[in-house]
C-alpha positions in Angstrom: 130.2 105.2 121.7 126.6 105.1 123.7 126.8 108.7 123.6 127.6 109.0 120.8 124.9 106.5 119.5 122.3 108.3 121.6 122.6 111.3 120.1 123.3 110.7 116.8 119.8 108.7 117.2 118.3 111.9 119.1 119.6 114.1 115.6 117.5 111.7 113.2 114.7 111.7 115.7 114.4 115.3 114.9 115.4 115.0 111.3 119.2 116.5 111.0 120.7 115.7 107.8 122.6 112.6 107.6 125.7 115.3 107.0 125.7 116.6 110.2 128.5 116.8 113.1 126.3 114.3 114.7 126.8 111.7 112.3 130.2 112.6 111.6 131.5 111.9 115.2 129.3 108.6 115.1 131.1 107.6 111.8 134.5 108.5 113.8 133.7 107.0 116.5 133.1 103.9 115.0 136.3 104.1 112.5 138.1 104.5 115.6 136.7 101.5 117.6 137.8 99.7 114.9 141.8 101.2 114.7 141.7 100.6 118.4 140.6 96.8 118.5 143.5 96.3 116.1 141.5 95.7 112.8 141.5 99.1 111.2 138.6 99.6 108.9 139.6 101.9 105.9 136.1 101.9 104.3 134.3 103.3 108.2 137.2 105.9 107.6 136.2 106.7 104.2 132.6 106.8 105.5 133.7 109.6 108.2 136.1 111.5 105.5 132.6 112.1 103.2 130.8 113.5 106.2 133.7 116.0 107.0 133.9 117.1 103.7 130.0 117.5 103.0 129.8 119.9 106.2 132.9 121.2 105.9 135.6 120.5 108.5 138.9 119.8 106.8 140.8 119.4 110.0 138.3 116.2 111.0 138.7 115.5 106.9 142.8 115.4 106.9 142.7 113.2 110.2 140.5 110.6 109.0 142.3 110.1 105.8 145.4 109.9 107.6 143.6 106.9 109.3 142.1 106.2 106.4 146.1 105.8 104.4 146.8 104.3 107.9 144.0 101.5 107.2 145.0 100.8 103.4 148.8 99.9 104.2 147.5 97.8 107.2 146.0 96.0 104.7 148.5 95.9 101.7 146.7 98.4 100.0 149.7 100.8 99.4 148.6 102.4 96.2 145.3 103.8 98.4 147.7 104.5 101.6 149.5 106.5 99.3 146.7 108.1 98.0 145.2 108.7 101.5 148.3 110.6 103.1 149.5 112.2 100.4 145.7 114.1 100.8 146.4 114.1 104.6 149.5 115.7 104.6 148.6 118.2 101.9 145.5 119.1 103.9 147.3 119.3 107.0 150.4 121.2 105.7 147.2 124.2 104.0 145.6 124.2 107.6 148.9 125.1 109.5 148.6 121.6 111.4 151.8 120.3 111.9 151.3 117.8 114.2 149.6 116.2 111.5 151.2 116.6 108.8 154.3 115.2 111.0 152.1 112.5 111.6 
């Protein structure tokens, strides 16, 4: 994540759009932190998923809102899970990434 940080910090010092792969990664980074401390964070997912979608990487886009989904039921939102992996999956089946999608 101090990587991370440091260059997402060195990419506004020279002005990159807050879409950027930069950010995106950040926004991951810091989605993830919060999966892996055991208090996933759908809205830091949701943050990331708008990021990957402005610049264009569906791959990054399907996996975040299968954390995203992942986040909602964690939190009794099952209408939004829903939501969330149904997009995953579909995402995931039109890239060819099964490993996802069977996720």
């Amino acid at each position: 994540m101090a990587r991370l940080t440091r260059l997402a910090e060195g990419a506004a010092a020279r002005h990159a759009p807050p879409s950027s792969e930069t950010r995106a990664s950040l926004l991951t980074g810091q989605a993830e932190q919060s999966r892996i401390g055991g208090r996933p964070d759908a809205a830091r997912w949701r943050a990331a998923v708008e990021v990957w979608d402005t610049i264009g990487f569906p791959y990054c886009a399907a996996y975040g809102r299968y954390r995203t989904g992942e986040a909602a039921l964690a939190s009794g939102d099952d209408a939004g899970a829903e939501r969330e992996l149904r997009a995953a999956w579909q995402a995931a089946q039109d890239l060819g990434a099964r490993p996802l999608a069977g996720a």
